[in-house]
N, C-alpha and C positions, 0 to 999 in steps of 0.2 A: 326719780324715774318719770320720765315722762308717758303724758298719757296716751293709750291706744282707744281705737273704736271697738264698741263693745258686740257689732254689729257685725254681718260678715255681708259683704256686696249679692254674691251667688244666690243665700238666704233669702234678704231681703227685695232680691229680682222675683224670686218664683213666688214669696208668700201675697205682695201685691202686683205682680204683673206688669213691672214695669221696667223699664233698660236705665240703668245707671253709666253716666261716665265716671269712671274708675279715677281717676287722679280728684277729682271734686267731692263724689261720694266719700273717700279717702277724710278730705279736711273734714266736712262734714260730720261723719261719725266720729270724728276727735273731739270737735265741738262737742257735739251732744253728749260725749264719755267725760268731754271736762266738765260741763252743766251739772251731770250724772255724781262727777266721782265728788263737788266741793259741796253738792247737797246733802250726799252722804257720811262724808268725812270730813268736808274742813279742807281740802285740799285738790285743789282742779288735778292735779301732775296725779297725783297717788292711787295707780289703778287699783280699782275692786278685784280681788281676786278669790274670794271666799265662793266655792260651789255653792251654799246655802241660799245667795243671794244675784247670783250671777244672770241666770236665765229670768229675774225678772226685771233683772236693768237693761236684756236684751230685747224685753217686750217694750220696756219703756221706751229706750232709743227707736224703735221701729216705730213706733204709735205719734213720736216728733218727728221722724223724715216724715211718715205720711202724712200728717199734718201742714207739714210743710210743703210736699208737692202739692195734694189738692188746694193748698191757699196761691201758689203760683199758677195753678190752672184756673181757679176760678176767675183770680185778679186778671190772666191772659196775658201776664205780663211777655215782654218781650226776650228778655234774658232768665231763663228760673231760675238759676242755679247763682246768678248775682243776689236774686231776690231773697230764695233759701238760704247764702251764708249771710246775710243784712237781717236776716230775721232767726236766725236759730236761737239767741239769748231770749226775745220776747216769746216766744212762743214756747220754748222748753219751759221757761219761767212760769208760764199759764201752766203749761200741761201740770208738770210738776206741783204746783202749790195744790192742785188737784188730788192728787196722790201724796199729801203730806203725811197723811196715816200709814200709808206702805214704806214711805221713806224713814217714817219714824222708827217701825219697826226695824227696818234695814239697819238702820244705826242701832239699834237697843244688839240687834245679832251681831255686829262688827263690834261693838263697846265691848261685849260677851266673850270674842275672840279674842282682844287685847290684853291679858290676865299679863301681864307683868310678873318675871320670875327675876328675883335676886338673890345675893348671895349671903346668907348670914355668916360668920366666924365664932362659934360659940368656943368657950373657955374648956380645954381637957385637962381631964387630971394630971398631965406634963404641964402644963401652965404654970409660969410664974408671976405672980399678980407684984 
């Protein structure tokens, strides 16, 4: 499965105040969701879908776009949105190693979820050995 953005455009306009274009914003929060989901699991594609942990990879993702715009406005740069997908790896990777404690635990909770169920076949008194 490939991965989706953990972000919603709408949200992310109103909480910082700022106008996204929609096909960019789009790749963008993919990136940040693949950054998001191989720190957590090992796996960019394999979206997080656990309520437990959901709304704070939604904080997380938002905390890297804005990041990421205020370092395209401070720089002035000419194109931001060239600049923010050339920099989402480095700068998730900072934010992130930051938050290695919350990510940790985010794993310990998904590891948690993972309980593996198999099947035994045990011997009935019809059994012929």
């Amino acid at each position: 499965m490939a991965a989706s953005g953990y972000m919603t455009e709408l949200d992310t306009e109103s909480i910082w105040d700022v106008s996204l274009e929609t096909a960019r914003f789009d790749k963008i929060n993919i990136r940040i969701a693949e950054q998001l989901n191989f720190w957590v699991n090992d796996d960019a594609a394999s979206q997080v879908t656990s309520t437990a942990v959901k709304p704070i990879l939604i904080q997380l993702s938002e905390e890297i776009l804005l990041d990421l715009i205020q370092s395209s406005k401070s720089y002035a740069v000419e194109k931001p949105w060239d600049f923010i997908q050339a920099n989402v790896h480095r700068v998730s990777t900072r934010i992130l190693a930051d938050y290695d404690d919350i990510l940790t635990k985010i794993r310990n909770i998904l590891g948690s979820e993972k309980i593996e169920l198999s099947t035994v076949y045990l011997p009935t008194s019809n059994s012929k050995w």
